[in-house]
C-alpha positions as CSV (number, residue, x, y, z in Angstrom):
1,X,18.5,81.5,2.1
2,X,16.7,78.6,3.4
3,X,17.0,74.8,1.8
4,X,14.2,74.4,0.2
5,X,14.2,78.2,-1.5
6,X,18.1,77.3,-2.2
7,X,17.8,74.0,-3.8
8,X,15.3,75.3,-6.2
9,X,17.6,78.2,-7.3
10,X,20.1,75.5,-7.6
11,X,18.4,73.8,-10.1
12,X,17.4,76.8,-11.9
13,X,20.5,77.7,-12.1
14,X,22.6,74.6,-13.6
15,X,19.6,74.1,-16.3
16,X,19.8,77.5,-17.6
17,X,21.4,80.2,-15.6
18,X,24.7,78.8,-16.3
19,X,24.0,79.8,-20.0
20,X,22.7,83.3,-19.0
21,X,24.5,85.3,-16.6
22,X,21.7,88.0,-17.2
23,X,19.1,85.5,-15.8
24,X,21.2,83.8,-12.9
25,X,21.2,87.4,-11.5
26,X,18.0,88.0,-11.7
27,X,17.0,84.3,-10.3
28,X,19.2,85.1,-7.3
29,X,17.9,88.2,-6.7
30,X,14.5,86.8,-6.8
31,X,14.9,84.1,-4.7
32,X,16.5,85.8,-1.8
33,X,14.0,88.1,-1.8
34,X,11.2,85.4,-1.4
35,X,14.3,83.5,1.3
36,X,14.1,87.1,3.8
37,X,10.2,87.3,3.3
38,X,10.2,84.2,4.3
39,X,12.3,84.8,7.5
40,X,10.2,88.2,8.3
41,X,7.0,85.5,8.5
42,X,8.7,82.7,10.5
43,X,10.1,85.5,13.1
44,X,7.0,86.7,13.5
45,X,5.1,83.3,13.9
46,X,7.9,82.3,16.8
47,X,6.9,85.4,18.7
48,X,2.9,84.9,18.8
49,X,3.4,81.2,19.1
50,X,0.3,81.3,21.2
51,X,-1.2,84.8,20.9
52,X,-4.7,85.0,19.4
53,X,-3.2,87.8,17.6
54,X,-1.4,85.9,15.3
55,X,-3.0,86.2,12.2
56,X,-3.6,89.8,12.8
57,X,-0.1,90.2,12.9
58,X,0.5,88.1,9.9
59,X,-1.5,90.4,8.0
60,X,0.6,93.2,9.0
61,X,3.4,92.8,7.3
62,X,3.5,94.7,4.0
63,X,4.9,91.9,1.3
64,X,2.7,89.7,-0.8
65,X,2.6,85.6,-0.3
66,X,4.0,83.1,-3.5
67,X,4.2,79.5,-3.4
68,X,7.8,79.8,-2.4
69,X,7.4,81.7,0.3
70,X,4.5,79.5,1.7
71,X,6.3,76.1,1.3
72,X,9.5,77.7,2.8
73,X,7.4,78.6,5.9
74,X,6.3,75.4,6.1
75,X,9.5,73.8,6.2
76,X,10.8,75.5,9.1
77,X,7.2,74.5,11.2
78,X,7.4,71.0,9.6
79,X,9.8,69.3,12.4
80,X,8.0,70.7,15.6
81,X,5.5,73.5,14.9
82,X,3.3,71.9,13.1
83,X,-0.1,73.2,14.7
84,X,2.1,77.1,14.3
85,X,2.6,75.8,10.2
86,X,-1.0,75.2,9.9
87,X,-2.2,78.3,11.4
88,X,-0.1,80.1,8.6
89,X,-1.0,77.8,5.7
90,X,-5.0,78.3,6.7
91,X,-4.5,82.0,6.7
92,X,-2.2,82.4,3.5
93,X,-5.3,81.0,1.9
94,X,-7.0,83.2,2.8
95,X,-5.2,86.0,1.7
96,X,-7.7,87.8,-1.5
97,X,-4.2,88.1,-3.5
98,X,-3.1,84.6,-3.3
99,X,-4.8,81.1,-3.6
100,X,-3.2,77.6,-2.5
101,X,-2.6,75.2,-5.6
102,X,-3.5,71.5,-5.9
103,X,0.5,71.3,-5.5
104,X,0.7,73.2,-2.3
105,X,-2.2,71.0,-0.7
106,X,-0.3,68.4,-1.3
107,X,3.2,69.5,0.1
108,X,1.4,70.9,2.9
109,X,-0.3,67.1,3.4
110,X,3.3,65.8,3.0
111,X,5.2,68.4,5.3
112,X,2.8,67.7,8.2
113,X,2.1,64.0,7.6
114,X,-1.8,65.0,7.5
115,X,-2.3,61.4,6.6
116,X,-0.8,59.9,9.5
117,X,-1.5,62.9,11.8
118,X,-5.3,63.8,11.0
119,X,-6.2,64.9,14.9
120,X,-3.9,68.0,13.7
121,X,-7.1,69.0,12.0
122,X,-8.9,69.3,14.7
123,X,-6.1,70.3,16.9
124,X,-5.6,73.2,14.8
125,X,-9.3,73.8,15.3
126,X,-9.5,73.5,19.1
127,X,-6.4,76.2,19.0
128,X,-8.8,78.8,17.0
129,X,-11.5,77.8,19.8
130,X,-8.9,78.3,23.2
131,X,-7.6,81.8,21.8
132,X,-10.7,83.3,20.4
133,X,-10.0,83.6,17.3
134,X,-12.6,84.3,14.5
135,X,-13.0,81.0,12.1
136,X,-15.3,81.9,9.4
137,X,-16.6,79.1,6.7
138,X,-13.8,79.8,4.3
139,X,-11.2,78.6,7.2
140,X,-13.2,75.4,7.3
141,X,-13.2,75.0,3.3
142,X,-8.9,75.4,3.6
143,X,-9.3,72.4,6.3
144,X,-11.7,70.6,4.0
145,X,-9.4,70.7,1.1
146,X,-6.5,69.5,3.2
147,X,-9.1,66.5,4.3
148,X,-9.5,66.0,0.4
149,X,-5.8,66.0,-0.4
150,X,-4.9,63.3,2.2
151,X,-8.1,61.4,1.4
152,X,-9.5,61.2,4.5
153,X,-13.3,61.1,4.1
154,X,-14.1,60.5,7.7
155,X,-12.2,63.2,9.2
156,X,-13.6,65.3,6.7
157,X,-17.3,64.8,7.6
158,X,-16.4,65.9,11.3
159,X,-14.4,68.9,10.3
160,X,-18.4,69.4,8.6
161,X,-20.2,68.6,11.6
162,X,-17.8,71.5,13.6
163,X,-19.0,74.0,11.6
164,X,-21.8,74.8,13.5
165,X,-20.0,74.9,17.0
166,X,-18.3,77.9,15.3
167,X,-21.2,79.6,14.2
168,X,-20.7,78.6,10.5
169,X,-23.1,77.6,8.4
170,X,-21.7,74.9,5.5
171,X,-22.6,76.3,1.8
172,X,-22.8,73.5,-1.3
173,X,-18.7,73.5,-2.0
174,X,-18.7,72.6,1.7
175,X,-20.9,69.3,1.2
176,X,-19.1,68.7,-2.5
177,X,-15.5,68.3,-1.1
178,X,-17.2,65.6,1.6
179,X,-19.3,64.0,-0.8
180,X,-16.6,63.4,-3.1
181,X,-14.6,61.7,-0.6
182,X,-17.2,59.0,0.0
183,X,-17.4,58.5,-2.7
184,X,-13.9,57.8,-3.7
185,X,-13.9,56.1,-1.0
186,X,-17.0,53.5,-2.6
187,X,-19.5,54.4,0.7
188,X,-22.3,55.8,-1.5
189,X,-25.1,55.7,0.9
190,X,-23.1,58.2,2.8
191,X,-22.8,60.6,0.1
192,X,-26.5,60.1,-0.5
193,X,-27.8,61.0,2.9
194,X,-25.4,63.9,2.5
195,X,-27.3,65.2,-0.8
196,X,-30.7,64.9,1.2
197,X,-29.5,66.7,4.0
198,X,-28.7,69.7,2.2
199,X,-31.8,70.3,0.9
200,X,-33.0,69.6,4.9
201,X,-31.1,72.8,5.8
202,X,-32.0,74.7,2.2
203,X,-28.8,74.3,-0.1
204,X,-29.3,73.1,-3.5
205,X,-27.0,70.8,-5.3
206,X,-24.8,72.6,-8.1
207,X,-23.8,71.0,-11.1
208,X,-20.4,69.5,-9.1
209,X,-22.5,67.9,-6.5
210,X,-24.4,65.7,-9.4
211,X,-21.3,65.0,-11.3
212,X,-19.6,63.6,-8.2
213,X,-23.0,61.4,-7.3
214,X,-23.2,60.2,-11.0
215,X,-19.2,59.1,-10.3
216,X,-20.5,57.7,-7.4
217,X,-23.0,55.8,-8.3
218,X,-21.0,54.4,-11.6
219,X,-18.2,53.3,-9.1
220,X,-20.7,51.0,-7.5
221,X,-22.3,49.8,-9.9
222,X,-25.3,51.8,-9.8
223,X,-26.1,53.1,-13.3
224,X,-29.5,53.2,-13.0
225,X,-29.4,55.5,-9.9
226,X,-27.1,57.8,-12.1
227,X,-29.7,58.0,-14.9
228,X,-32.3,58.8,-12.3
229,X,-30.2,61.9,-11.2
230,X,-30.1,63.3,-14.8
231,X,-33.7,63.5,-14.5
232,X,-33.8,64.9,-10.9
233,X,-30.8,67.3,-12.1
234,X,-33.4,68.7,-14.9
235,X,-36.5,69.1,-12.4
236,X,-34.0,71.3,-10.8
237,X,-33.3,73.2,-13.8
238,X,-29.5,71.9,-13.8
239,X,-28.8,71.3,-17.4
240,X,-26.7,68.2,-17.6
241,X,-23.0,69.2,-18.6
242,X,-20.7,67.6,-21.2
243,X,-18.9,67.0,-17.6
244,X,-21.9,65.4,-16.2
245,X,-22.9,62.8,-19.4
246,X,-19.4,61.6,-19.9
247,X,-19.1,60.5,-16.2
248,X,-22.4,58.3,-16.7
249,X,-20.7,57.1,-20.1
250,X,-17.6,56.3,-18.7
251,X,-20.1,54.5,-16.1
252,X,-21.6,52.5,-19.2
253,X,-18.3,51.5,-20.8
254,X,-16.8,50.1,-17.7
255,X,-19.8,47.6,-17.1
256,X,-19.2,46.7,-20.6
257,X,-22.6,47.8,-21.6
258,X,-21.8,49.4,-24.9
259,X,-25.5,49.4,-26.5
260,X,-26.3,51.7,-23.9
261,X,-23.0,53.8,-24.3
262,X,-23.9,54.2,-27.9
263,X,-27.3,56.0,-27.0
264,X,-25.8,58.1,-24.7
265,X,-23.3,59.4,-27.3
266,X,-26.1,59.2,-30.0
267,X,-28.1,61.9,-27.0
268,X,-25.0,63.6,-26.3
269,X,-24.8,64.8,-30.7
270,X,-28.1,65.7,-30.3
271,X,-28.2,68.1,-27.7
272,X,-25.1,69.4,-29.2
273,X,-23.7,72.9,-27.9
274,X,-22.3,72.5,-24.6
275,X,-22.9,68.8,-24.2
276,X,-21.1,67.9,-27.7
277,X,-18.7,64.8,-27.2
278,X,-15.6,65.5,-27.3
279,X,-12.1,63.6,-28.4
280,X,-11.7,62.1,-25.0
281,X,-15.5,61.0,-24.9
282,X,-15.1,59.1,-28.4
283,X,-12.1,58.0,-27.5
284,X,-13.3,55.8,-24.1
285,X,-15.9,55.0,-25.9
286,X,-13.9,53.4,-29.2
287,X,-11.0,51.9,-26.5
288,X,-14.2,49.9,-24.6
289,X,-15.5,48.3,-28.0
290,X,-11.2,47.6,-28.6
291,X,-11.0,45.9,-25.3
292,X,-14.1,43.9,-25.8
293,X,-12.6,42.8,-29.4
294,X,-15.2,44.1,-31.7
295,X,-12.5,47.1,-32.8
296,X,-14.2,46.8,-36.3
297,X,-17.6,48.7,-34.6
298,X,-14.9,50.7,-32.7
299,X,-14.0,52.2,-35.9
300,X,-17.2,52.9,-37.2
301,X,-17.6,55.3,-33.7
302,X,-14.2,56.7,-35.4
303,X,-16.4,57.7,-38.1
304,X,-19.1,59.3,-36.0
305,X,-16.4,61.2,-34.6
306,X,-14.8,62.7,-37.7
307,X,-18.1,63.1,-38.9
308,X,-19.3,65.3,-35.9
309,X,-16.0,67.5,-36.3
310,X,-14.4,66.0,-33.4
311,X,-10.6,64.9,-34.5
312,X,-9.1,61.8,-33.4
313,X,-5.3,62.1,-31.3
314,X,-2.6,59.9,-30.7
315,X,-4.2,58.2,-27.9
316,X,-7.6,57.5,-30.2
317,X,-5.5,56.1,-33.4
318,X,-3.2,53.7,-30.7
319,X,-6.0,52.3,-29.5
320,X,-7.4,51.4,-32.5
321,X,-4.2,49.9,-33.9
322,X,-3.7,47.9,-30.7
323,X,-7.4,46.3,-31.1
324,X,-7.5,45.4,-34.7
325,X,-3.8,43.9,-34.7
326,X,-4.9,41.9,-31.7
327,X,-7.7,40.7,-33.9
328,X,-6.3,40.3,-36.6
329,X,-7.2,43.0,-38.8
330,X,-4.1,43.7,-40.2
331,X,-5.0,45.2,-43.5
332,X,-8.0,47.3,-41.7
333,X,-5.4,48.8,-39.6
334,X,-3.2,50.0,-42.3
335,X,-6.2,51.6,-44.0
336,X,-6.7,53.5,-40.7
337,X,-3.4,55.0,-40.6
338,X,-3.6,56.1,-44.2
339,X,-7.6,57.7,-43.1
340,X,-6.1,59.7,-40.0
341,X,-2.9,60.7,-41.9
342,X,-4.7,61.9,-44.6
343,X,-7.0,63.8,-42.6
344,X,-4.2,65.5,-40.8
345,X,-5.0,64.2,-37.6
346,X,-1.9,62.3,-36.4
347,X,1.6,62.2,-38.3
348,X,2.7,59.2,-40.1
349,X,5.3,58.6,-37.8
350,X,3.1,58.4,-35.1
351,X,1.2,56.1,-36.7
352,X,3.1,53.7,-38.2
353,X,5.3,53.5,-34.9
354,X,2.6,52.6,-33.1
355,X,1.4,49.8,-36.2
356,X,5.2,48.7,-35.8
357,X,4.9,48.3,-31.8
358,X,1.7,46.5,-32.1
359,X,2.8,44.2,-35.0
360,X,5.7,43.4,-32.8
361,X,3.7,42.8,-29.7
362,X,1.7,40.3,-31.9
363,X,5.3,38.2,-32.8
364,X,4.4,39.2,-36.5
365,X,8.3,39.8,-37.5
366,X,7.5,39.3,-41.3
367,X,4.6,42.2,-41.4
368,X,7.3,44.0,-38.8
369,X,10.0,44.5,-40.9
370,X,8.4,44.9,-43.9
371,X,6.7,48.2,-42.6
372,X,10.2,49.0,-40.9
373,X,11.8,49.0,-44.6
374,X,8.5,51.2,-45.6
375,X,9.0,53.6,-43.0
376,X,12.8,54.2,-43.6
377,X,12.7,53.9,-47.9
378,X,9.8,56.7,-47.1
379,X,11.8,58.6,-44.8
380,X,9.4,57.8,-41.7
381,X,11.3,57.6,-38.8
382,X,10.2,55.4,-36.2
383,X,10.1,56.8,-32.1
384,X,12.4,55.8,-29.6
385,X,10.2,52.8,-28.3
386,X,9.5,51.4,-31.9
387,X,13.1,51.3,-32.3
388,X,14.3,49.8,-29.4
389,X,11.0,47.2,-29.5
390,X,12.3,46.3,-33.1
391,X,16.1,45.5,-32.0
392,X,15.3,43.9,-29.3
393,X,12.9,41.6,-31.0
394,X,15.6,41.1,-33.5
395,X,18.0,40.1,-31.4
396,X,16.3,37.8,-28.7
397,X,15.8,36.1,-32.5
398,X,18.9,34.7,-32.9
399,X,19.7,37.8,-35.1
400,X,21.9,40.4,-33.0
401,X,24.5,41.2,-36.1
402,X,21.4,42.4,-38.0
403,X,20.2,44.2,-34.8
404,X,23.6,45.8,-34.6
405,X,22.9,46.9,-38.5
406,X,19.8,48.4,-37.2
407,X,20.9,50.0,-34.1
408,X,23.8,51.7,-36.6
409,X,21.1,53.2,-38.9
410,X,18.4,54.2,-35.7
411,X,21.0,55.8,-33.6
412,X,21.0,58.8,-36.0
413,X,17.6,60.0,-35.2
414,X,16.7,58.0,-32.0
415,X,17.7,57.7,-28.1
416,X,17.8,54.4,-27.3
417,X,17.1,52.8,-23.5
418,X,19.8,51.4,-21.3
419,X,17.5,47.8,-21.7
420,X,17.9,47.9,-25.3
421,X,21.6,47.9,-25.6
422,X,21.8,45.0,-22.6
423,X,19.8,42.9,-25.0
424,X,22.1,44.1,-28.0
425,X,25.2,43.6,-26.1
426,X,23.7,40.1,-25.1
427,X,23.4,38.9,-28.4
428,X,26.3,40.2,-30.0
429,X,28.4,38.4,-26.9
430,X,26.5,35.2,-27.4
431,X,27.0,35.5,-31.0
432,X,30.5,36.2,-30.8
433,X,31.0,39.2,-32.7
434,X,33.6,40.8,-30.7
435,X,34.0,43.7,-32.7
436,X,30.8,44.7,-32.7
437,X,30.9,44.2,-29.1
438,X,33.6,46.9,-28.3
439,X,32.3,49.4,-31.2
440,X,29.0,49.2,-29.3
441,X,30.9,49.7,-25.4
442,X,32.6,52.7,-26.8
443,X,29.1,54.5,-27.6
444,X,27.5,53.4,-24.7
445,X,30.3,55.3,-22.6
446,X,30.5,57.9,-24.9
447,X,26.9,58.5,-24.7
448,X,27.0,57.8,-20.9
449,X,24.8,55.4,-20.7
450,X,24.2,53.0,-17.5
451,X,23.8,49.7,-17.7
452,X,22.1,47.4,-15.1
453,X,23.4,44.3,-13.3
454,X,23.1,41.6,-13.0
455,X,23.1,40.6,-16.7
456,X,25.7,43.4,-17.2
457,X,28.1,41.1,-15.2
458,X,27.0,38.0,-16.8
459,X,28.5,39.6,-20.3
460,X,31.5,40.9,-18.3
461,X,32.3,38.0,-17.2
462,X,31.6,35.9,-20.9
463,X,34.1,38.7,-22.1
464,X,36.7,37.9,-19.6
465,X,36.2,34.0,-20.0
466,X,36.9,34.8,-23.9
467,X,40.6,36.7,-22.9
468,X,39.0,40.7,-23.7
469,X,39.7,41.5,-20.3
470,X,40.2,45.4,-21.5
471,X,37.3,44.9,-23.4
472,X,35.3,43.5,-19.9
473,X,37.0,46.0,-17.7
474,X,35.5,48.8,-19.8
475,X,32.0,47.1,-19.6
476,X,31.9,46.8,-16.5
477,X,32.6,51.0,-15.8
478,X,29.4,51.4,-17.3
479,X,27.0,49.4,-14.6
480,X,25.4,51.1,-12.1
């Protein structure tokens, strides 16, 4: 069984198998099948290192590819077969019964260092060309998505350009993959004179194509020339998607041009059916008028969005809290928790954490613990990073005995980070409240908890200094 096929049963194993022998078995069993596939593939590519034959021979053997199998492969070319490992990778994709993920592009990218190593690209290329070999455009496109994966937009606009010394005429998915790389890349005149020259050689933009121009232009700055295509995408008879309008609105809200957002939206509800705005579109919308500070109009798009069926999430009702505590709106903000909980939308807990951890953020203690005494007389419990921001807030106040009161009564329904109890443990040293200290020790190694230095060894050695040497020595077995 190779490493990479072994670790992974590994890990399969200790999470689960270990609980069902029944499972283990049948783990192993699968696994070291995929392991001696694996070896049949990597025999065969040491014996027609060089053969034009290659992937004829590939093809012959009677077993079908997975993900396992492929990234095992390319393991054993990664040290010094790497032109062998891409030859395999190209034709596994191309294989009618299996498909390359996102996550195998990007191993492959890492295995081979594509990033450092792009000639391999055309290396690979120039192997195809000395052997014979028959490179058809979807052998391009598997290149072309390896260009995309390492981000190299240059290298991908040759690998283009080398189509046609192979007889292979680029389609539109062939232009797209490039286009998008310019423009990632902020070189929009590139990806422009790309557009025009597929309609040179008679290849019409699909709806991909536009919605990587509209990005484009919006990168740059350019929003006008991204309105402009939503006309030219209409002459064309492309319908603008809800794909294609939320990249010029997200276009709109980063400029900060919010009037124009707004009629964009207000077009979007009105064409309806497939162009409706969705949660994600209301929600950049609503977070842009939070981070301008006019969160009170940011709640008035919340109503547009309940009102148009569209319910708001976590993410929507956070950033809403966040923008009127930072205002100042404190009473608007507890009005919004009670609309969204009422609704059904978001749980109370998930509101009122987030309340808490904005209210905090603010340094508004008073308002803080008075919805902390709501929440827990009301059986709300707050999440893990309410709790530990309320402790810790407590006891860089001067106030670690109360934070160790709190800790006692969040423990029973929250994990708490290795941070929080370094500030807790801080306070309770500085405060001297010994007892508290080593009550507090004990569950940190019960719970096996590490602790960072250095301020880990700054209370080990206050403790020392103070005569708990046991106390310090078992401290300090926690640190990492």
């Amino acid at each position: 069984m190779s490493i990479a096929v072994h670790s992974i049963f590994r890990f399969i194993s200790m999470s689960y198998g270990c609980r069902n022998p029944r499972y283990f078995i049948t783990q192993k069993r699968m696994f070291g099948k995929t392991a001696a596939v694996a070896d049949n593939y990597w025999s065969l590519l040491q014996k027609n290192e060089s053969g034009s034959s290659l992937e004829r021979s590939l093809g012959k053997i009677d077993v079908k590819l997975d993900a396992l199998c492929v990234e095992d492969v390319l393991r054993r070319c990664s040290s010094d077969r790497v032109i062998l490992g891409l030859r395999f990778f190209i034709w596994a994709g191309l294989q009618s019964y299996y498909r390359h993920s996102a996550l195998m592009y990007n191993k492959a990218c890492e295995l081979f260092e594509i990033n450092r190593k792009p000639q391999l690209l055309n290396d690979v290329l120039e192997v195809y060309r000395m052997c014979g070999s028959l490179v058809t455009v979807k052998v391009f496109k598997v290149i072309l998505n390896l260009c995309r994966e390492a981000k190299l937009a240059e290298e991908a606009l040759g690998v283009l350009r080398k189509m046609g010394e192979f007889n292979c005429r680029p389609d539109t998915s062939s232009y797209n993959v490039v286009i998008r790389l310019f423009n990632e890349k902020g070189d929009i005149d590139v990806a422009v004179g790309l557009m025009k020259e597929m309609a040179l050689i008679d290849l019409y933009p699909d709806m991909l194509t536009y919605v990587e121009m509209i990005k484009g232009f919006c990168n740059v700055g350019r929003l006008e020339d991204a309105c402009g295509l939503f006309k030219v995408m209409r002459s064309h008879g492309c319908v603008p998607s809800v794909v294609a309008y939320s990249a010029l609105l997200d276009g709109f809200c980063r400029v900060g041009n919010l009037e124009r957002a707004l009629e964009l939206l207000g077009e979007m509800e009105k064409v309806g059916s497939d162009c409706s705005p969705n949660t994600v579109t209301y929600t950049s919308v609503i977070q842009c008028f939070c981070e301008q500070r006019r969160s009170t109009e940011a709640l008035e798009v919340l109503d547009r969005m309940i009102a148009h069926g569209c319910r708001p999430n976590r993410v929507t009702v956070s950033t809403l809290i966040k923008g009127l505590c930072l205002e100042g709106y404190i009473e608007e903000a507890y009005k919004l928790v009670d609309k969204v909980v009422v609704n059904g939308s978001v749980s109370s807990a998930v509101c009122y954490s987030s309340l808490l951890v904005c209210l905090l953020r603010i340094k508004n203690m008073v308002e803080s613990e008075k919805l902390l005494k709501m929440m827990l007389n009301n059986g709300v419990h707050p999440d893990g990073l309410a709790c530990n921001c309320m402790i810790k807030a407590i006891c860089l106040g001067g106030r670690a005995l109360d934070g160790f009161g709190l800790y006692r009564e969040m423990e029973k329904f929250n994990s708490l980070d290795s941070d929080f109890y370094l500030v807790l443990l801080a306070g309770l040293c500085q405060e001297g409240h010994l007892v508290q200290v080593a009550e507090l020790v004990n569950a940190i190694v019960k719970r096996g908890v590490r602790l960072k230095t250095p301020h880990l060894d700054i209370m080990v050695d206050c403790l020392e200094k103070s005569g708990e040497k046991e106390l310090a020595l078992h401290l300090a077995t926690v640190g990492t």
